[in-house]
Each structure stands twice: as structure tokens, then as C-alpha cells.
C-alpha atoms as one frame of an Amber mdcrd trajectory, in Angstrom:
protein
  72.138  71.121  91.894  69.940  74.400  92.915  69.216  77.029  90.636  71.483
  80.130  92.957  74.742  77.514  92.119  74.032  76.855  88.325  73.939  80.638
  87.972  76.796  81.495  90.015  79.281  79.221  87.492  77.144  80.558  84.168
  78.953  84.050  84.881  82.679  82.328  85.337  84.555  84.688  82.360  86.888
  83.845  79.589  84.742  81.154  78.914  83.669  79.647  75.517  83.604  82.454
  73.087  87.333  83.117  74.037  88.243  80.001  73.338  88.214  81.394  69.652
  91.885  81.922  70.074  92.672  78.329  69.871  91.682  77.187  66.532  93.890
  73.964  66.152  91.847  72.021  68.953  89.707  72.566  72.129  91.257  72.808
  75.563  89.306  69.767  76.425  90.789  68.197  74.136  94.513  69.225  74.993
  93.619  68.587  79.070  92.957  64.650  77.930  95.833  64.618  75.913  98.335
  66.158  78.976  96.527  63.605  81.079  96.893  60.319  79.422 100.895  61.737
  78.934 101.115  62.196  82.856  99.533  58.974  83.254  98.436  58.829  87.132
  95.177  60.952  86.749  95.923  64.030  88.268  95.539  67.509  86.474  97.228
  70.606  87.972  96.213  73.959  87.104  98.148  77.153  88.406  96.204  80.189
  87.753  98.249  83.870  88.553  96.146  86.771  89.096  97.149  90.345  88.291
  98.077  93.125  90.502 101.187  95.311  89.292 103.599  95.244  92.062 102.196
  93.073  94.357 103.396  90.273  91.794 106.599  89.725  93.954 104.565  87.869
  95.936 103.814  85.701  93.893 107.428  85.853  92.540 108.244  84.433  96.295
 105.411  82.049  97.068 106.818  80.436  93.613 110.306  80.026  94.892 109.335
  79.201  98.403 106.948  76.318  97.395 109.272  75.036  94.167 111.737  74.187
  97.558 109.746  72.919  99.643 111.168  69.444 100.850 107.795  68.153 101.653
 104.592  69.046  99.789 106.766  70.555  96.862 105.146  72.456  94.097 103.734
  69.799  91.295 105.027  70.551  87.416 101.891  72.303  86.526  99.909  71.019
  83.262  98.189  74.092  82.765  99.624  77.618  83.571  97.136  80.539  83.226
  98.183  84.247  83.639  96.094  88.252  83.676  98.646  91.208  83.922 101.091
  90.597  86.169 100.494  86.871  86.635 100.469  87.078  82.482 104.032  88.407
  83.130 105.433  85.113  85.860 103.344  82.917  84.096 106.051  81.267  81.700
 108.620  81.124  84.112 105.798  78.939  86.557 105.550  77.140  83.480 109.031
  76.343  83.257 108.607  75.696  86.795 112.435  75.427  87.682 114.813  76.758
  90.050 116.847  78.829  87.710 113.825  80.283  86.170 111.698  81.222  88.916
 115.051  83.124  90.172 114.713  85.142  87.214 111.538  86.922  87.314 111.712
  86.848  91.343 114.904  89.211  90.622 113.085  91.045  87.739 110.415  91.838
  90.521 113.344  92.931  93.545 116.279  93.983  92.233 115.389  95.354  88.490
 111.701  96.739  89.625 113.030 100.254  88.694 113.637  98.574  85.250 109.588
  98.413  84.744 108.643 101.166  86.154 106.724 103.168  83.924 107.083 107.022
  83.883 104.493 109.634  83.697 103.607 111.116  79.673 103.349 114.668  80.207
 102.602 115.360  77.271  99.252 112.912  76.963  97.272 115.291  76.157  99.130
 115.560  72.198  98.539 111.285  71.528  95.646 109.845  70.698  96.126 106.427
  72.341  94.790 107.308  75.431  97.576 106.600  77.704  98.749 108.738  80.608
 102.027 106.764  81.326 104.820 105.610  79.524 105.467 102.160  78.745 108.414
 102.056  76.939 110.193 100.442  80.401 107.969  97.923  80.551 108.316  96.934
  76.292 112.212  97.050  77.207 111.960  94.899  79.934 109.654  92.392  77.762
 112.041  93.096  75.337 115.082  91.575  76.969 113.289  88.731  79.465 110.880
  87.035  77.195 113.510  86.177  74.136 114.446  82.982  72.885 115.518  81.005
  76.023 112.671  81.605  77.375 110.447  80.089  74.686 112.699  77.593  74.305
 111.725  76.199  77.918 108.107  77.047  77.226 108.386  74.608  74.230 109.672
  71.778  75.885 106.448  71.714  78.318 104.692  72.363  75.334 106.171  69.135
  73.657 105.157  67.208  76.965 101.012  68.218  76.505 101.137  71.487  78.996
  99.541  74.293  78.662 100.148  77.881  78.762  97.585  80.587  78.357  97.334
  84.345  78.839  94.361  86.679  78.900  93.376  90.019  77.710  90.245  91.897
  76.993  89.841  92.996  73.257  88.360  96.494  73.607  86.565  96.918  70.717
  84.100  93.371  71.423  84.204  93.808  75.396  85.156  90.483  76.059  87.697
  88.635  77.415  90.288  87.078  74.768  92.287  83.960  75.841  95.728  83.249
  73.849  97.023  79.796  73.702 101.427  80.615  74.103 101.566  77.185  72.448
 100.264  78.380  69.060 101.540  81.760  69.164 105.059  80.636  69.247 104.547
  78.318  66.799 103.679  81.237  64.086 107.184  80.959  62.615 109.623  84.130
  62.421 106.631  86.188  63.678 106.005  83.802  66.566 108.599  85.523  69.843
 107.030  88.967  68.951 103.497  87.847  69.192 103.726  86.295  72.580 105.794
  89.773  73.590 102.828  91.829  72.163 100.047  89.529  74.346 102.235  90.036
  77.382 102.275  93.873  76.867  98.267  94.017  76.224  97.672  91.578  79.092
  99.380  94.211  81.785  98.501  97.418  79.424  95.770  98.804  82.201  93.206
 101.388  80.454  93.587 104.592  80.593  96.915 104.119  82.174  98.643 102.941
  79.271  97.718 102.489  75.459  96.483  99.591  74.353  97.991  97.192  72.103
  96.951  96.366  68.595  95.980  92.560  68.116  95.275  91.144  65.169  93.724
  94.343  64.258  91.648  94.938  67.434  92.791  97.054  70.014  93.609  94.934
  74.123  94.404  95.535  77.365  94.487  94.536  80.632  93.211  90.931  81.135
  92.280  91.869  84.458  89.224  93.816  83.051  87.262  90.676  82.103  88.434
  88.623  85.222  91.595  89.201  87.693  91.668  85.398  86.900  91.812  82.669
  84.229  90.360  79.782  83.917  88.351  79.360  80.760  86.679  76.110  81.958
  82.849  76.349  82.978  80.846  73.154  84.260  79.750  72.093  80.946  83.280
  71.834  80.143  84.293  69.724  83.025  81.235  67.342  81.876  82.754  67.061
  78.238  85.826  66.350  79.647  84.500  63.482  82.275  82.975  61.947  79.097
  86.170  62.039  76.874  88.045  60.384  79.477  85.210  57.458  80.236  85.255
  57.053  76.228  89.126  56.813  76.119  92.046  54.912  78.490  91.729  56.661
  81.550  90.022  54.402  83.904  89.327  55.597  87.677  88.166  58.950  89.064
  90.963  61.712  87.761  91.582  64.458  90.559  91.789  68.554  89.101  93.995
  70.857  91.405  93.118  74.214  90.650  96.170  76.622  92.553  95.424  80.053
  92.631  97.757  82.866  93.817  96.141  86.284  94.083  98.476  89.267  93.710
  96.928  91.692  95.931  95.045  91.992  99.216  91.786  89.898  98.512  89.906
  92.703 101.537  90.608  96.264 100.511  91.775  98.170 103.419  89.192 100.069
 105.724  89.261 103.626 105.416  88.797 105.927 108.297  89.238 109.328 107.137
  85.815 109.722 105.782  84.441 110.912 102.581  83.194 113.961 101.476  82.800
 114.982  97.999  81.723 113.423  94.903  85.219 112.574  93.915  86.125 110.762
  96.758  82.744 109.127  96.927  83.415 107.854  93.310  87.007 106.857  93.702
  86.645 104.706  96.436  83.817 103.291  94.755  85.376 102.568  91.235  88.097
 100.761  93.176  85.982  98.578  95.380  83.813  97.538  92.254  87.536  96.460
  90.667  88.645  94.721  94.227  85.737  92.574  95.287  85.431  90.994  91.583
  88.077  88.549  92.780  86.469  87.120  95.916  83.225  87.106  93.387  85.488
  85.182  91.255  87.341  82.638  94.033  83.984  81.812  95.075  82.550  80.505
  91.922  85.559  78.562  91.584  84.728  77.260  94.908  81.311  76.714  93.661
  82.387  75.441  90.954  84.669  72.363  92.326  81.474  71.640  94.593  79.517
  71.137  91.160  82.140  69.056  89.950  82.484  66.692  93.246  78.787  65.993
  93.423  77.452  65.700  89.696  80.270  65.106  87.369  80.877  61.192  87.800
  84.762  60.505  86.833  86.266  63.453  88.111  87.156  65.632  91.569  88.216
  68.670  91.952  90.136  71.252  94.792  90.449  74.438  94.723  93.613  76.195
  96.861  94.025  79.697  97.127  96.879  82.278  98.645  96.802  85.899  98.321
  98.655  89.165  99.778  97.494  89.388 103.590  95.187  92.227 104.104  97.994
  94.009 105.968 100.373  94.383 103.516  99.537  97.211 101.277 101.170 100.548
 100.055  99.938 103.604  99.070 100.372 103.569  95.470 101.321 106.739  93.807
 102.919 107.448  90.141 106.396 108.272  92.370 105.948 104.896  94.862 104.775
 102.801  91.903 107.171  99.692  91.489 109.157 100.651  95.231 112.177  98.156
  95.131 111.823  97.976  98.787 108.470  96.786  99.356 108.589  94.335  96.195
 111.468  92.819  98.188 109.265  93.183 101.202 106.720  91.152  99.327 109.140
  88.604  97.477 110.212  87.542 100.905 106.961  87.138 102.660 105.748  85.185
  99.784 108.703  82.660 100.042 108.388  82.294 103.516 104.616  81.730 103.523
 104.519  78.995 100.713 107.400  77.402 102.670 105.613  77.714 105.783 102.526
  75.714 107.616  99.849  78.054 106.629 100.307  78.488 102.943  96.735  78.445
 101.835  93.990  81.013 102.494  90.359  79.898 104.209  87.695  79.124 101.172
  84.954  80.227 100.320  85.093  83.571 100.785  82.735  86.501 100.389  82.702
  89.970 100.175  80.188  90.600 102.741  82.778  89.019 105.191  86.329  89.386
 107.206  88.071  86.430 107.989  88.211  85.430 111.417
């Protein structure tokens, strides 16, 4: 393996010293578990990326590929979610009709239910947030209640995993939260995995952070747009505690990634003059192409795995918002009902389609053809 790939997958995030939040076990130790349960050595992992409002696609590509007749969506063993995707991500756990029909209609027909509204009178809190979230808390409030963990725990009870991610302000880092054990923390439990939710989509500056456990988080998709929390060593452990136990034969990892956004940003043509333009642009684009950065190493990563970790494979697969398909996002167009049903639909009808998955690897220094 050359030097250019082993760096590439030492800068994968949410890696080890995240894995902090999981103190009753590794996730190595939970994936061997889940696999000798399933029993025909196969591991699927669904990891939802963030991206506000351009999670109704992924609301659709859920429903469109959970009825599929042919090729239908597997029950995921591990469920990973940042913002948005932090928001679907139980319901993909759950994995069901009637669930995934929820939050598709949270994202269509109630979006004006999470829209946030502007705080004009920022300037008198401290917290640092110029909108109000109080929509959003409401919303979490009245979706993510008991029935909802009540599904999560019976995937729990079967060895799956669900995990969210946020980045803890005050260490820099990326913090990954095992659902699992946070619903299992008694009376306290529902309103812990309600308070990850809220830091995971809580984007700085835009919205206050949420205390943790005494630190203050926010948006997981500062760390990574993305969560995996698996690096190569990992993969190796994971070969050799599957060799040492029942599990004979080569065990396949599916790694399903849906991308809520545009994975290009769109080309500008009007120009740029002015430092504040200049910087704007820039500030966004340094945000953007992180997640083709990312996809790659995952990429990378499943080509590390294939060639030098005896017992396993891997594939990655990988669908995001076409390129063409953007708004023009402003405080009063935020959350438009219209295209989030614009979006729900072409999701649906893509994962149900013949072209459901996007061309890997990509690169930023690239269009696809």
C-alpha cells in the first residue's frame, strides 16, 4: 500500500478519540456481534450526510429504494447520521414503510413546521445565535418521542447500530453518540437523544449551541458532512476478531452513502469583486468540497480493505442531489415546501430508477462527464 493512500485514510474524522462516547464496548466489537446475529456475512452500513433542506432527498431516495421490487433496500446494521441525516437517521433505522412516510412528510408537507425564524434581537443573548430554533426543538419535540425509540430499540435488541455526530466546541473535535446507550440512561434517556439531535443540526453561528454533558456542540457537519468512525486499523481489528471467532469465509461491508446536497457547487458567472464576495464564496467552497474529500477516502479506503485486509471486502455506493438542483437559499426561502417536495420526489424516483448510484471516485478538481 503506497504512502499518498495510507495518508489519505489517516485524516478519515470521527475516528478513535470519538469513540469515547461509547464506554460499554467498542464498535468493533458490536459490528461482530450484529454479524454473527445476521449470520450470512454481510455488514450494511447507511451513512446520511447533512444539508438542511436538501434532506428530502434523502427523505425520497429512502422511500423509493425501501419499494423497490428488485434490488430493495437491505435492513441496515449500522445507521450513521450529521445534521440533517442525524435528523432521518432513526427512521432509516427503523427502516419501514410507515416510518420512512413519516419524516418524508415532516420534510414536504410540515417543512414550515422547522423552519427557523430570524432573532432580531441577537444582538441582547449571549449564545451566539442569529436564528431561532424553537421550531425546530418543537418539531424534535413531537417526532422523536416514545414510539419512535421504541422501534429504535427493537433494532437495538437485534445487534444494530445507530449513531449520530456532533462537534463539541470547546475540544474541536468531532463527538460520536451511540442512540443505543443514550436511550438506555433511564427517565433521562428520550431527552438526551432529543438534545444530540438538536446539537447535531445546531449550525454555528446560525443557531446556539447545545450544552452536552457540560460542553457546548453543534453541527456534526463541522468535523465531517459524514460518519463513519471506522479507519483501516479498525477494519484490521475487526478481520482478526472474526478469524478468531465463528465466522468462517470472507464477510462483505456495504457502505451506502446518501449526500444531501449537490456534491459540485454551482458555477458562478456574475463575477466577483470585493473582499466580501471574494471571502463568501470562498468560506462556502472550503465547506462544499470537504465531502468529495471525504467520499474519496472512503473510496480509498474500501480499496485498502480489498487488497490488504485478508477476511473481509468492502463497496462503497454513493447518491447525492444532482448538480442541477439547487435553490438560492435565503432566511425567507429557507425550508420552501415546494422545492422539498420537488426534492422528495426526485429522490424516490431516482432510488427506484436504473441509475441510482453516483460515478466513484470523485474529486474536486473534476466534473463528471
Amino acid at each position: 500500500m503506497n504512502n499518498r493512500l495510507l495518508f489519505a485514510l489517516s485524516l478519515i474524522p470521527f475516528s478513535h478519540a470519538a469513540l469515547a462516547q461509547m464506554p460499554t464496548g467498542t464498535l468493533v466489537d458490536r459490528i461482530v456481534r450484529r454479524i454473527d446475529i445476521r449470520g450470512d456475512r454481510t455488514f450494511d452500513i447507511l451513512l446520511l450526510s447533512g444539508g438542511g433542506e436538501y434532506g428530502a432527498y434523502g427523505t425520497g431516495f429512502l422511500r423509493g429504494w425501501q419499494s423497490r421490487a428488485t434490488d430493495p433496500m437491505p435492513k441496515f446494521d449500522m445507521v450513521t447520521g450529521v445534521s440533517t441525516g442525524a435528523l432521518i437517521s432513526p427512521f432509516a433505522f427503523a427502516g419501514d414503510e410507515q416510518s420512512l412516510a413519516e419524516i418524508s412528510r415532516e420534510y414536504t408537507e410540515n417543512a414550515a413546521s422547522m423552519k427557523p425564524s430570524f432573532e432580531y434581537l441577537f444582538f441582547l443573548k449571549r449564545d451566539g445565535g442569529l436564528l431561532d430554533r424553537r421550531n425546530l426543538e418543537n418539531s424534535i419535540d413531537r417526532l422523536y418521542g416514545e414510539s419512535l425509540a421504541a422501534r429504535a430499540r427493537r433494532g437495538f435488541d437485534e445487534g444494530r447500530i445507530l449513531l449520530v455526530g456532533t462537534t463539541n466546541l470547546r475540544s474541536g473535535l468531532g463527538s460520536i453518540w451511540n442512540i443505543e446507550e443514550e436511550l438506555g440512561r433511564g427517565p433521562g434517556g428520550l431527552g438526551s437523544f432529543q438534545k444530540i439531535l438538536l446539537a447535531s443540526a445546531a449550525i454555528p453561528g446560525a443557531f446556539a449551541p447545545v450544552e452536552i454533558k457540560g460542553d457546548p456542540h453543534v453541527d456534526g457537519g463541522v468535523a465531517s458532512n459524514t460518519l463513519l468512525g471506522l479507519d483501516l486499523s479498525d477494519f484490521q481489528r475487526l478481520a482478526e476478531r472474526l478469524r478468531a471467532g465463528r465466522t468462517r469465509g470472507t464477510v462483505r461491508i456495504r457502505l451506502w452513502v446518501i449526500v444531501n446536497k449537490p456534491l459540485y457547487p454551482s458555477v458562478e458567472t456574475s463575477g466577483y469583486r470585493g473582499v466580501g464576495a471574494v471571502r463568501d464564496r470562498g468560506e462556502r467552497l472550503l465547506f462544499g468540497l470537504k465531502e468529495l474529500q471525504t467520499l474519496t477516502r472512503y473510496w480509498e479506503l474500501s480499496e485498502a480493505v480489498n487488497s490488504g485486509v485478508p477476511g473481509l471486502s468492502m463497496e462503497v455506493r454513493c447518491t447525492a442531489v444532482p448538480q442541477d438542483m439547487t435553490a438560492k437559499v435565503t432566511i425567507n426561502k429557507i425550508f420552501d415546501q415546494a422545492f422539498m417536495k420537488k426534492l422528495d420526489q426526485f429522490g424516490f424516483e431516482r432510488a427506484r430508477g436504473r441509475q441510482q448510484w453516483d460515478r466513484l471516485p470523485l474529486s474536486p478538481y473534476q466534473r463528471p462527464q
